[in-house]
C-alpha positions in Angstrom: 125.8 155.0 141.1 124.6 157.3 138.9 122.2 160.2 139.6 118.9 159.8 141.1 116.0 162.0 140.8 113.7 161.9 143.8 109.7 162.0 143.4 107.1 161.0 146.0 105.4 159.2 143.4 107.7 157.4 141.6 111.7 157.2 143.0 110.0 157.0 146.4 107.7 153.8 145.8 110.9 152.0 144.5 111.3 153.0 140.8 114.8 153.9 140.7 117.0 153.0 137.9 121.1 153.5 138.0 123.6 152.7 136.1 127.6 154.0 136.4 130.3 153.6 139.5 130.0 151.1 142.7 128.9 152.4 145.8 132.3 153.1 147.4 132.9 149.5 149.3 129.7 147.4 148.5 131.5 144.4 147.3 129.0 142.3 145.1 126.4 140.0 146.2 124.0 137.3 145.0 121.5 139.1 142.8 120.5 139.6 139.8 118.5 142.1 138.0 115.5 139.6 137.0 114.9 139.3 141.0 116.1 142.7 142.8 117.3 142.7 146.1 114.8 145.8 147.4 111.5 144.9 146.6 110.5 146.2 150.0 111.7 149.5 149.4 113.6 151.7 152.4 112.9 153.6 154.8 113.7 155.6 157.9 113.0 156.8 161.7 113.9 157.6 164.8 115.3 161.1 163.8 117.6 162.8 166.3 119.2 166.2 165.7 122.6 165.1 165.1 121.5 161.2 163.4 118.9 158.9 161.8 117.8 155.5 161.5 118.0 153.9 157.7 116.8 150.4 157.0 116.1 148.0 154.2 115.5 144.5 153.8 117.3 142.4 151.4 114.6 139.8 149.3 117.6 137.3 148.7 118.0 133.5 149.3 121.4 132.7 151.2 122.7 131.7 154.4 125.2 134.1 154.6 125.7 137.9 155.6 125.8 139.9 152.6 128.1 143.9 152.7 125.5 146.6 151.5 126.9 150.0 150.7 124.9 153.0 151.9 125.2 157.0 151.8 123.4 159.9 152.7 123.7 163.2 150.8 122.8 166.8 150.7 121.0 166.4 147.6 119.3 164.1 145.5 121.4 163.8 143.3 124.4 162.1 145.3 126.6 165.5 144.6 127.4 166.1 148.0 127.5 163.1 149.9 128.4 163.7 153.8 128.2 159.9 155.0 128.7 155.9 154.1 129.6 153.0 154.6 129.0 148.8 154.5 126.1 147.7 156.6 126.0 143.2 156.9 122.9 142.0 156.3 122.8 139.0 158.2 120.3 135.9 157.7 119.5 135.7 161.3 117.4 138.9 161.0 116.2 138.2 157.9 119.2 140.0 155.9 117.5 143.7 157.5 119.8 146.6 158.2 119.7 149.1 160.2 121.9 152.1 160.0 122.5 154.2 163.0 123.4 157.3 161.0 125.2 160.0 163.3 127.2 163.5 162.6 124.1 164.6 160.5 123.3 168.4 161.2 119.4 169.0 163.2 116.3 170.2 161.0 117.7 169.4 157.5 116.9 167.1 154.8 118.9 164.7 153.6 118.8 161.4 150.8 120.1 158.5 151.1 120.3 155.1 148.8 122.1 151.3 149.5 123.6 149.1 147.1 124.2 145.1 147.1 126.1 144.0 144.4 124.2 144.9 141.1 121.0 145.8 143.1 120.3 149.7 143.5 118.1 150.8 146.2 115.4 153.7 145.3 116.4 156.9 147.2 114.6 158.2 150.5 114.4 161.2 151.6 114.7 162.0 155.5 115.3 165.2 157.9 116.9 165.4 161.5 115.1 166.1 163.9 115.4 170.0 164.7 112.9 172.6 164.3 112.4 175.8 166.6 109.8 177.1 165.4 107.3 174.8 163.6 106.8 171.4 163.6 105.0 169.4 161.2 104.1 166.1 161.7 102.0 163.1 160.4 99.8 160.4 162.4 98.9 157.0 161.0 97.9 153.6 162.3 95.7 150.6 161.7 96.6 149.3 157.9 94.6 146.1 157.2 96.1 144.9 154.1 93.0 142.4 153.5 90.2 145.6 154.1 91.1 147.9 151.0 94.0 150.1 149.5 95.9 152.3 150.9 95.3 155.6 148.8 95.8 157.8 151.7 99.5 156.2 152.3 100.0 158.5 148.4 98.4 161.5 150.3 100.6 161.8 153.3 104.0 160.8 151.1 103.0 164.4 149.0 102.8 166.5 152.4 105.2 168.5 153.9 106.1 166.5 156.9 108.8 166.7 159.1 108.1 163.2 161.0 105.2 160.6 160.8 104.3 159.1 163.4 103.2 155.2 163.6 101.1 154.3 166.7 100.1 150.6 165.9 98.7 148.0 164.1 101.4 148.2 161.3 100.0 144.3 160.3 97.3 142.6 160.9 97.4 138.9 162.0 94.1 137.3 160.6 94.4 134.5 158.0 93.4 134.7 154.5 89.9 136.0 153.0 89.7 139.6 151.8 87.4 140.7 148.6 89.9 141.9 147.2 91.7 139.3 144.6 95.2 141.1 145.2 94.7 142.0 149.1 94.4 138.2 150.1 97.1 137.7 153.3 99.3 135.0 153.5 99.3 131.6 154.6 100.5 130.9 158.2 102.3 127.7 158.5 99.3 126.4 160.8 96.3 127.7 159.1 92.9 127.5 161.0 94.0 129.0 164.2 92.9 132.5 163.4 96.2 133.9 163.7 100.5 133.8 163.2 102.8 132.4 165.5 106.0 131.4 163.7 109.0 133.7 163.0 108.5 132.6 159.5 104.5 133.8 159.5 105.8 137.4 160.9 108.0 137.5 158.1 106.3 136.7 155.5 103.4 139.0 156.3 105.6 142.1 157.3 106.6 141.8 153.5 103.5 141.3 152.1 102.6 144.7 153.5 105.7 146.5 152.7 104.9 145.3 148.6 102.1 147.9 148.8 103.8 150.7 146.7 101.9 153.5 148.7 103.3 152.2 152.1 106.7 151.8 150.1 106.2 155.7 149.3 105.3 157.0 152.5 108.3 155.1 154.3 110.5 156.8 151.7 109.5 160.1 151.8 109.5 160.7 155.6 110.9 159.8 158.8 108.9 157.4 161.0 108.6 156.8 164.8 106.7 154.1 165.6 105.0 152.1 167.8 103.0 148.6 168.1 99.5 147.8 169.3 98.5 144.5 169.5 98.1 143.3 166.0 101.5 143.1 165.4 101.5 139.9 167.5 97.7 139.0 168.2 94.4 141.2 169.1 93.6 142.5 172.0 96.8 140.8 173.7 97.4 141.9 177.3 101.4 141.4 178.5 101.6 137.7 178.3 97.9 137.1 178.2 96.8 135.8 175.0 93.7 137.1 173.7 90.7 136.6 175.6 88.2 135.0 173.3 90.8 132.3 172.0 89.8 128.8 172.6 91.1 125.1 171.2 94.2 125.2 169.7 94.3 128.7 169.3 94.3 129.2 173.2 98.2 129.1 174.3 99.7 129.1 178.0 101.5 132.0 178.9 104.5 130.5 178.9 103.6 129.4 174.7 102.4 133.0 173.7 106.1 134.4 174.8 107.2 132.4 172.1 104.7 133.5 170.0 105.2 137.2 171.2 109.1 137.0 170.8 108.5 135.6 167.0 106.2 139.0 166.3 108.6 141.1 168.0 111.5 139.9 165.9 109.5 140.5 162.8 108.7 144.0 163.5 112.4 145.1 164.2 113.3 143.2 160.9 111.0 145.5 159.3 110.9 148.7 161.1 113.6 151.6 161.4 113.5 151.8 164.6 116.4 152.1 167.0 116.4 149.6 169.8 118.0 146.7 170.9 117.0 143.2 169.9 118.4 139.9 171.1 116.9 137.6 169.2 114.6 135.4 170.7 113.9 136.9 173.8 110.0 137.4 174.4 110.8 141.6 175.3 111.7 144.4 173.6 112.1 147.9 174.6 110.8 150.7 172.3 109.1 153.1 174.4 111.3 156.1 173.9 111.5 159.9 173.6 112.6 162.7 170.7 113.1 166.2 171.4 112.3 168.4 168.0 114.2 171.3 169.8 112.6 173.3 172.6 109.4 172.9 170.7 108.0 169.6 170.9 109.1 167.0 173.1 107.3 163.5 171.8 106.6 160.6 174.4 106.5 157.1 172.4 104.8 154.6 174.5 104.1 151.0 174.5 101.1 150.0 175.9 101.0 146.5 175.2 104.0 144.6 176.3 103.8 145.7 179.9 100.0 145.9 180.6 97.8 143.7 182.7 94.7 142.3 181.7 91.7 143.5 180.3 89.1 143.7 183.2 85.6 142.1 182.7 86.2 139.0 180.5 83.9 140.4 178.1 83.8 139.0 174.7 86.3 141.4 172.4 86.6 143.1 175.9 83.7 145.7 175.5 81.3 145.3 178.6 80.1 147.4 181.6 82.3 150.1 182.7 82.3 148.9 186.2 85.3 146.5 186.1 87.6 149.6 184.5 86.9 151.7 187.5 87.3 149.3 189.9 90.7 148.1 188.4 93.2 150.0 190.9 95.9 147.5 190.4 95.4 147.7 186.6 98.2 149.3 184.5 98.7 150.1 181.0 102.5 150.8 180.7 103.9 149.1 184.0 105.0 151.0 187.0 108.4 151.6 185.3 107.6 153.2 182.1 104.6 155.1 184.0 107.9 156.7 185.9 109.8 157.6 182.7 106.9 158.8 180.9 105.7 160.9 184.2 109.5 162.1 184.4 109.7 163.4 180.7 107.0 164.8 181.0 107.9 167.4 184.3 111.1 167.5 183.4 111.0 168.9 179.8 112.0 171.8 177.9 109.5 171.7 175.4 106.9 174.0 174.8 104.7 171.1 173.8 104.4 167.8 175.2 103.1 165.0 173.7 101.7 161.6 174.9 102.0 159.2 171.5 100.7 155.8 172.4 98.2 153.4 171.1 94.6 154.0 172.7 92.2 156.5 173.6 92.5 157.9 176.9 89.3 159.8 177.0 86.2 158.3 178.3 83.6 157.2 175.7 80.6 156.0 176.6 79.4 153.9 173.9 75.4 153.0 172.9 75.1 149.4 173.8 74.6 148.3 170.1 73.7 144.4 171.2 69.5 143.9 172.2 67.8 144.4 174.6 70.2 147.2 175.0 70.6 146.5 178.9 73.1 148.5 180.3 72.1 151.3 177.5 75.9 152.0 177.6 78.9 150.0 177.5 82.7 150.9 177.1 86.0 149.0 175.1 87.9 147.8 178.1 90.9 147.1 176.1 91.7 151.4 176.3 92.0 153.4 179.4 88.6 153.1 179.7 89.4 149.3 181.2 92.3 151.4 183.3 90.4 154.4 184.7 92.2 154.6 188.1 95.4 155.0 186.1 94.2 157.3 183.9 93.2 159.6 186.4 96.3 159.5 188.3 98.4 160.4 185.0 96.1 163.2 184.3 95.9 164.6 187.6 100.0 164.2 187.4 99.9 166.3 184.3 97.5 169.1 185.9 99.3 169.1 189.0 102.8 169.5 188.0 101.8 171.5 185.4 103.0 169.7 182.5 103.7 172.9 179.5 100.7 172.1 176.8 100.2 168.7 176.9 98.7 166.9 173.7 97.9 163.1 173.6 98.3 161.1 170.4 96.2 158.1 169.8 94.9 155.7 166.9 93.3 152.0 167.5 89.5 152.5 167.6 89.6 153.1 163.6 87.7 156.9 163.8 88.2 160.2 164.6 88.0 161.3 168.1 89.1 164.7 169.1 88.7 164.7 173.0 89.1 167.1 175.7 90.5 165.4 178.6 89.5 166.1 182.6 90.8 164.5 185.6 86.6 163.8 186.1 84.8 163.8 182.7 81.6 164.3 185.2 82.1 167.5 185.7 81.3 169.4 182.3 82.2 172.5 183.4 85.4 171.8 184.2 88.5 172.8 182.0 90.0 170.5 180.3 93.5 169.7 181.3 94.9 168.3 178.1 93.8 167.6 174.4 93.7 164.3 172.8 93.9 163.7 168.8 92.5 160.4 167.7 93.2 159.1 164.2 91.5 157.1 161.9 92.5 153.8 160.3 94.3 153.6 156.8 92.4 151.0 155.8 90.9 149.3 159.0 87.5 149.3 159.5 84.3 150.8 161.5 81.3 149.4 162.2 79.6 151.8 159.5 76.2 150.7 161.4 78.0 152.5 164.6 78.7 156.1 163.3 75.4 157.7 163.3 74.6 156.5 166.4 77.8 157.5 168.5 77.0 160.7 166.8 73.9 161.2 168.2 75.1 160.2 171.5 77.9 161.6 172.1 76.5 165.3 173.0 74.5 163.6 176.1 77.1 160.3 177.0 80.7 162.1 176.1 80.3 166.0 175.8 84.0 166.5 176.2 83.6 165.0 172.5 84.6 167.9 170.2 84.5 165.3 167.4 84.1 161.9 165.5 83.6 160.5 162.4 83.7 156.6 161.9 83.2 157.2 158.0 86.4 157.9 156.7 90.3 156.6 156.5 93.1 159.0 156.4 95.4 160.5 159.0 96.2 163.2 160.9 98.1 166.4 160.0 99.5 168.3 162.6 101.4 172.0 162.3 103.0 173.5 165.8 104.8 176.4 166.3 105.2 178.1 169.7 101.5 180.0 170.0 99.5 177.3 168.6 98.7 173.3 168.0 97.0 172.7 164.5 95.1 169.2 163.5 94.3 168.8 160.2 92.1 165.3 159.7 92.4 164.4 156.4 90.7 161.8 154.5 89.6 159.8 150.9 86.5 158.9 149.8 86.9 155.3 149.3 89.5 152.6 150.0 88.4 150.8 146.8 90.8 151.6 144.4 94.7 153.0 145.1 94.6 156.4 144.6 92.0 158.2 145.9 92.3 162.3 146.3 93.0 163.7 149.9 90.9 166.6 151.4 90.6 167.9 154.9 87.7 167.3 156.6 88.0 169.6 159.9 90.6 171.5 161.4 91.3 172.1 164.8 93.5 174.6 167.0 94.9 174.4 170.7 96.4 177.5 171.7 99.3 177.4 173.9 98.5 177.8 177.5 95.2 176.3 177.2 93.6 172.9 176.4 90.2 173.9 175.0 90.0 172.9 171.4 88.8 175.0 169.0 87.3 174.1 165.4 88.3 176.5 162.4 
């Protein structure tokens, strides 16, 4: 290969040209210059001091595993190259790889690039995980492909990140229709039903979204941990519960959704750098998981999808009275084993700040009943902790008890900003808070615009551990941490009408260590 110069905007998004010497032992493959292999771009995650995760995805038509040269290097350039090797990318995971990079050195930045036959990959950049004394760190979720651009994807790929983090709803499941003329989704292979089932749907749609250019950049750019929520498989999907509101043909047996569910979960390991351990097939796959960024900030990834029970209530879309959610004492988000490993990281850790990255919010919101004649005048969205109070207030009496070291809670989902101060009784207002919660907004998934004003108006009276919302704007979360303080930028764009869109910060807010009252500045 010959030298590569790296920029967010352009090598990153997959605009990479090479010409000159093999990658040492990538024998050639089956491609051709009119149809490159790595249209989907690259990516990485899961950084660990001493390792990463690289992947790509081979676009390529054959039944057989194909070598792919790799390297990672000091510089972008290629100058000093300090690992490689020949990854197979095999056809029963739809010719992915995933490169379990180890003897890297913690907190640096490092490039890296893979070649199949006459195909050159564009160069990402990636850093180990490290960092003493600051953290910076990115928080997206919620992309509907069909619902607008992406323009805030080209925001976060120009920041100075050390790790993004991905808590869900990386594709959306919903058939075709979008205003948009180039945002239409793909077909399933049995359309009507609302949704994907097949291997083959997954697939496809996982690579419709990774054509976007500004997803292409921002996977290229930075490391990413992430996690699912429910549209990754099928809204609002409890365990093995399909949703609630399906009916006909749409409606499947538990014992039909694992299928479905282990078709979904296959995709999103195909197209994810992620490190876990797939059998291909199976209806389960384990990705909650931990990452220590020194003694500084110990991040808690959790799933809280695959090992829930069901929603409460049997409300349509599962918003309803909040009764059912405080009466569900049997009810569980994460499963009795992962609320263990999550509750032992948490008391066991060195960090000097611990966060909870997971899917939903965790603080209670009290929502104006929106539907005539407004009887209850409130109602809550039983698919987040609201629907699993009791457990809820046994974790955050766990963390108040054992006196869990600066505890922050990570969340996306609800498509708006939410900056929460969480209690172990949100009755009592004068009580302090015992952790903070960060709620991001959607990339491009939307609000209920007719919502925003008045949960605005409401929230003073109905949620006053509220510090903020907004329901307006799409964007993600910036986040600086060093050892005195915790640092939330929310940044947004205008409009998700067009693909590039300036990004400006519309609030800031600090935690200082040893406290979880949230300040604006």
């Amino acid at each position: 290969m010959s030298e590569f110069v790296l920029n967010r905007r352009q090598a990153l998004v997959g605009v990479a040209a090479a010409v000159g010497t093999a990658l040492v032992g990538a024998p050639a493959a089956s491609a051709s210059a009119e149809a490159p292999v790595f249209t989907l771009g690259v990516a990485s995650g899961d950084p660990l001091p001493d390792g990463v995760v690289l992947w790509t995805r081979l676009i390529v038509e054959a039944d057989r595993a194909i070598p792919v040269g790799w390297q990672v290097a000091e510089d972008e350039l290629f100058r000093r190259v300090v690992r490689s090797g020949v990854a197979l990318a095999r056809p029963e995971l739809a010719h992915s790889v995933h490169v379990d990079v180890r003897g890297l050195r913690p907190g640096r930045v490092y490039f890296y690039r893979f070649r199949a036959g006459a195909d050159l990959s564009p160069v990402g950049r990636t850093k180990t995980a490290g960092c003493d004394e600051r953290l910076r760190l990115g928080v997206v979720s919620c992309q509907d492909f069909q619902n607008g651009y992406w323009p805030a994807y080209l925001g976060l790929s120009d920041e100075d990140l050390d790790v993004v983090l991905h808590l869900g709803d990386y594709i959306y499941e919903n058939e075709p229709g979008s205003v948009f003329a180039d945002r239409v989704h793909t077909m399933p292979e049995t359309p009507g039903l609302g949704q994907l089932r097949t291997l083959a749907d997954y697939r496809a749609r996982h690579a419709q979204y990774k054509s976007d250019p500004a997803l292409r950049a921002a996977h290229a750019a930075h490391p990413f941990v992430s996690t699912w929520d429910d549209h990754e498989v099928e809204s609002n999907y409890a365990n093995l519960v399909d949703e609630a509101d399906d009916t006909g043909a749409a409606h499947q047996t538990p014992e039909e959704f694992a299928v479905q569910r282990a078709a979904g979960y296959q995709a999103y390991y195909e197209h994810m750098p992620i490190r876990a351990t797939l059998v291909p097939g199976s209806s389960g796959l384990r990705i909650y998981r931990r990452f220590d960024f020194g003694s500084l900030v110990r991040v808690n990834v959790l799933d809280t999808r695959q090992y829930r029970t069901d929603q409460p209530g049997g409300f349509p879309s599962d918003i309803g009275l909040e009764g059912p959610g405080v009466g569900n004492v049997s009810g569980t988000l994460t499963g009795a084993e992962q609320e263990a490993w999550l509750t032992a990281g948490l008391v066991e850790s060195p960090a000097r700040w611990n966060v909870v990255a997971q899917q939903v919010m965790m603080a209670r919101t009290r929502l104006p009943n929106p539907i005539p004649p407004h009887v209850p005048p409130t109602v809550v969205n039983l698919d987040q902790w609201d629907g699993y109070q009791p457990q809820r207030e046994r974790l955050l009496r766990f963390v108040a008890e054992a006196g869990v070291v600066n505890p922050v809670f990570l969340a996306g989902d609800i498509h708006s900003t939410w900056v929460n101060e969480l209690k172990t009784d949100f009755d009592d207002v004068a009580a302090a808070p015992v952790a903070a919660e960060f709620v991001g907004t959607s990339i491009s998934s939307s609000f209920p615009v007719a919502f925003d004003g008045p949960i605005k108006a409401a929230n003073p009276t109905l949620n006053p551990h509220v510090r903020y919302f907004d329901g307006l704007k799409h964007g993600y979360l910036r986040c600086e941490v060093d050892r005195d303080r915790w640092r939330t930028d929310v940044r947004v764009v205008d409009t998700i009408d067009v693909r590039e869109a300036p990004v400006a910060t519309a609030a800031s807010f600090v935690v200082e260590a040893g406290s979880s009252v949230i300040h604006r500045v």
